[in-house]
C-alpha positions in Angstrom: 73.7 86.0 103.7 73.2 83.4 106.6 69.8 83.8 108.4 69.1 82.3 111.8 65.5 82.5 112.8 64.1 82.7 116.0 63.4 80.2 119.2 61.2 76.9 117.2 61.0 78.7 114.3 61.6 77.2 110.9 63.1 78.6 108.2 60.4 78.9 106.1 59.2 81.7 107.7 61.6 83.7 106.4 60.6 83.0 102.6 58.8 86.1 102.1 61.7 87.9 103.0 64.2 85.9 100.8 61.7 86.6 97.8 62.1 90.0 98.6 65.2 90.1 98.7 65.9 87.8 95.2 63.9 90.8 93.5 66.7 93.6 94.7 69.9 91.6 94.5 71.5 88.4 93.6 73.2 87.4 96.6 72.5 84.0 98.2 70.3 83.7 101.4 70.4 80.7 103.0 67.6 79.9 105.6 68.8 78.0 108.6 66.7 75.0 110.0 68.1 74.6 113.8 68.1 70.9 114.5 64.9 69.4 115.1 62.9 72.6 113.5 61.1 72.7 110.3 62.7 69.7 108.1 66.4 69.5 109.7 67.1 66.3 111.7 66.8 66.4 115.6 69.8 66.8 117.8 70.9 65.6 121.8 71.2 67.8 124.3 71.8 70.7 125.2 70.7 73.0 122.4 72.5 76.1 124.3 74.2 78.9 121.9 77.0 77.3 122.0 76.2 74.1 120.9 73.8 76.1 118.2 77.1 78.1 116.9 79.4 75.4 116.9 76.6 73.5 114.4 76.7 77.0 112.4 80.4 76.8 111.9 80.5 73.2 110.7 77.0 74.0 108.1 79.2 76.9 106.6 82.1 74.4 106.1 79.8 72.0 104.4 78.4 74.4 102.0 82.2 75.6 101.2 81.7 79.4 101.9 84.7 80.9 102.0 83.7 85.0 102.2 83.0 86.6 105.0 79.0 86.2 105.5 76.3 88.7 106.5 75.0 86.5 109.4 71.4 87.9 110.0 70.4 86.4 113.8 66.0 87.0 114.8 65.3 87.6 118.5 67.1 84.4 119.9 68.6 83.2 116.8 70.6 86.6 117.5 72.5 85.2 120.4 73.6 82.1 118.0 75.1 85.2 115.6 76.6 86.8 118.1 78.6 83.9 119.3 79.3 82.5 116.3 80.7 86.2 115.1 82.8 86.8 118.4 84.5 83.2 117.7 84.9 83.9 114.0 85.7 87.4 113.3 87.0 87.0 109.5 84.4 84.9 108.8 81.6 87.9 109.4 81.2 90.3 107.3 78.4 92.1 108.6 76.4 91.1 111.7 71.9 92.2 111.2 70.3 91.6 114.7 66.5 91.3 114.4 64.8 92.7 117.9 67.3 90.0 119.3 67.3 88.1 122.4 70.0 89.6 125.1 71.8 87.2 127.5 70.3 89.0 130.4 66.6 89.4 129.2 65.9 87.4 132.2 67.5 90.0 135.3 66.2 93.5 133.3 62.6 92.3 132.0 61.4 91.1 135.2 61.9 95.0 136.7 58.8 96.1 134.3 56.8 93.1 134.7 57.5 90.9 137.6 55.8 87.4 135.9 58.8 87.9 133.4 61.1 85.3 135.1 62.4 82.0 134.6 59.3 80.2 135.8 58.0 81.7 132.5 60.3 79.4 130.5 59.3 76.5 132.8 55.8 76.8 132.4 56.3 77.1 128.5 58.6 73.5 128.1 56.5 72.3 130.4 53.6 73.0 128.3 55.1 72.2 125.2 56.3 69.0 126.7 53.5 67.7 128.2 50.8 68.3 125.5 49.2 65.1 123.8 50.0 65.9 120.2 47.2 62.5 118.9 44.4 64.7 120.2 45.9 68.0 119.2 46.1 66.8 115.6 42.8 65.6 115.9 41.8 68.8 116.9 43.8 70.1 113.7 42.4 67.6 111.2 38.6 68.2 112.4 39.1 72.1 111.9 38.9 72.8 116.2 41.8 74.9 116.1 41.6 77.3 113.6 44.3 79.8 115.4 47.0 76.8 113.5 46.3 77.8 110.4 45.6 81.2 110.7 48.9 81.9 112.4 50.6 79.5 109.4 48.8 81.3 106.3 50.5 84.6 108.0 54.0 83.3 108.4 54.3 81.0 105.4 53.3 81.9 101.5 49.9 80.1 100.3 51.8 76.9 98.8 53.6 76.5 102.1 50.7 76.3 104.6 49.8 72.6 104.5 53.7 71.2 104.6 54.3 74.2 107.5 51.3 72.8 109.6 52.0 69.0 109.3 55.8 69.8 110.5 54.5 71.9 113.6 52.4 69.3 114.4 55.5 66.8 114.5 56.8 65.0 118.1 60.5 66.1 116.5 59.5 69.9 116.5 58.1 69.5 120.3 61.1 68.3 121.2 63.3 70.8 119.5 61.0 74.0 121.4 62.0 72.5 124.7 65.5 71.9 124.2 65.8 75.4 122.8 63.8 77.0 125.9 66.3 74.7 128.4 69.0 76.3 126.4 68.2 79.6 127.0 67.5 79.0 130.8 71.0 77.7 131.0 73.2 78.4 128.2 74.3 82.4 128.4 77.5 82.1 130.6 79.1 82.3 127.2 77.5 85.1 126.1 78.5 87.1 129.0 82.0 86.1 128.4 82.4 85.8 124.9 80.1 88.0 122.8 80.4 91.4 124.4 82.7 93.0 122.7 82.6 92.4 118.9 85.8 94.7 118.2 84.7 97.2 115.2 82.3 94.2 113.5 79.8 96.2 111.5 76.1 95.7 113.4 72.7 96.3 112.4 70.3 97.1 115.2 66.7 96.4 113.7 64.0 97.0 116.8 60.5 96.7 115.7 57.6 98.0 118.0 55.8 97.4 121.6 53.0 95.4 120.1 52.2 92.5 122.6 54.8 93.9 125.5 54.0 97.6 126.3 54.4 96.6 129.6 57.7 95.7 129.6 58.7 97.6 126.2 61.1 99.9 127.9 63.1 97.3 129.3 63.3 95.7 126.2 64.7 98.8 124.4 67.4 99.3 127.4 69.0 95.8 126.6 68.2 96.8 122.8 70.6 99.3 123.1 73.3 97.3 124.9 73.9 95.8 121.3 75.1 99.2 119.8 77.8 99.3 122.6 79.5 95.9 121.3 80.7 97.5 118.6 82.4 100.4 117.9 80.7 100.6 114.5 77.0 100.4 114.9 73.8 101.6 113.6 70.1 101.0 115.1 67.0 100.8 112.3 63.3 101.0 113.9 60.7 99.7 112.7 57.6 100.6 115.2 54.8 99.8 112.8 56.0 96.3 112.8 55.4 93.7 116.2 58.5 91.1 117.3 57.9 89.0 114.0 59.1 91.5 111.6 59.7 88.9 109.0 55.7 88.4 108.7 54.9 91.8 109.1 56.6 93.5 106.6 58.9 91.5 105.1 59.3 94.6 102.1 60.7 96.7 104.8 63.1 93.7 106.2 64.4 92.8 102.9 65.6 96.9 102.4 67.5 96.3 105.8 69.4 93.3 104.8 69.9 94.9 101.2 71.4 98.2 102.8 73.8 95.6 105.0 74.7 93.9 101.5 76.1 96.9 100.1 77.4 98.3 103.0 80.0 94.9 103.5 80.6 95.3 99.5 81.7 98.9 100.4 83.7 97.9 103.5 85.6 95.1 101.5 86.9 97.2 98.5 90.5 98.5 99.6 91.1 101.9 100.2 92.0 104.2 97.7 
């Protein structure tokens, strides 16, 4: 199992879930630093989908797997997945979308709330890029911006928290959020183009709840559903209780998902009878 978290997220958020998961089965999950996040090394421009699934492909051929993989993709970490799964069929066995990102996020949100446009992702490189991280980690090391570490002793287990903080407060991890926001301004022609139809790939539909975007919820849910037309084998899990971040909410409930995907691609690989 191949997990590719979301938009400047490391991989270590996703440890709780791997635990999980390590108590239930014995298959490998491997945690996917995008270059530039967490502890992977930065990367040029552009950091579209493209460029993200052509790095995928050449990480699987460096770790020599061979099997078809349950590729696991969270919100825009999903359109990675699904690009990497429409240009290599055999190598996916199983394709998990967690309340994934859709290529056109940007024309349908903005019909249920109008500030939902591009000049959102300006204003958010623009914010990331122009913040002076000395004074920010002074902030940090004097205890000023206690939100930091709150938000990191939620993501992260206990023994994580320090190493996840000092990597957020990095000039490499900066860089890689803007890059990754740019790429999603300009990088979906692809995804149009590509992704859409995925043939009879098995897909996992995981949509968690409205927390944080009631007011643009519905919209969310139409292009949710867009993803169990790409297939002609899919299947849609809810999870309501649970906000966009899953993975730190209930990580239990997660780990089931990905277990249920497991078996289902050791069912779908046996020959028939």
């Amino acid at each position: 199992m191949i997990v590719l978290p979301a938009l400047g997220t490391p991989a270590v958020e996703w440890v709780r879930v791997q635990r999980a998961l390590a108590v239930v089965t014995d298959a490998i999950t491997v945690l996917v630093d995008c270059k530039g996040i967490g502890w992977s090394d930065p990367a040029p421009w552009p950091r579209t989908p493209t460029t993200m699934a052509d790095e995928l492909d050449r990480l699987i051929a460096a770790l020599g797997i061979e099997d078809p993989a349950i590729l696991v993709g969270h919100s825009s970490g999903g359109l990675i997945a699904r690009l990497y799964a429409a240009r290599h069929r055999d190598h996916v066995a199983h394709l998990v979308l967690v309340d994934a990102t859709h290529e056109d996020h940007g024309h349908v949100l903005p019909r249920f709330d109008p500030t939902l446009t591009s000049r959102e992702f300006w204003i958010r490189a623009a914010w990331w890029r122009l913040r002076v991280l000395g004074a920010y980690r002074l902030l940090v090391a004097l205890g000023r911006v206690p939100d930091l570490r709150r938000s990191a002793e939620r993501e992260v287990p206990a023994e994580l928290v320090e190493a996840y903080v000092a990597r957020a407060l990095t000039t490499a991890c900066r860089r890689a959020v803007v890059q990754e926001l740019f790429g999603l301004l300009y990088g979906m022609a692809p995804m149009r183009s590509q992704a859409r139809d995925l043939g009879n790939l098995p897909i996992t539909v995981v949509t968690v709840g409205p927390t944080g975007r009631d007011r643009w919820y519905e919209g969310w849910l139409e292009l949710q559903a867009d993803f169990l037309r790409m297939s002609t084998n899919t299947h849609q899990v809810w999870a309501k209780h649970a906000d966009h971040h899953i993975n730190h909410d209930d990580p239990g409930c997660l780990a089931q998902v990905l277990h249920d995907g497991i078996g289902q691609a050791m069912d779908d690989s046996q020959p028939a009878p």
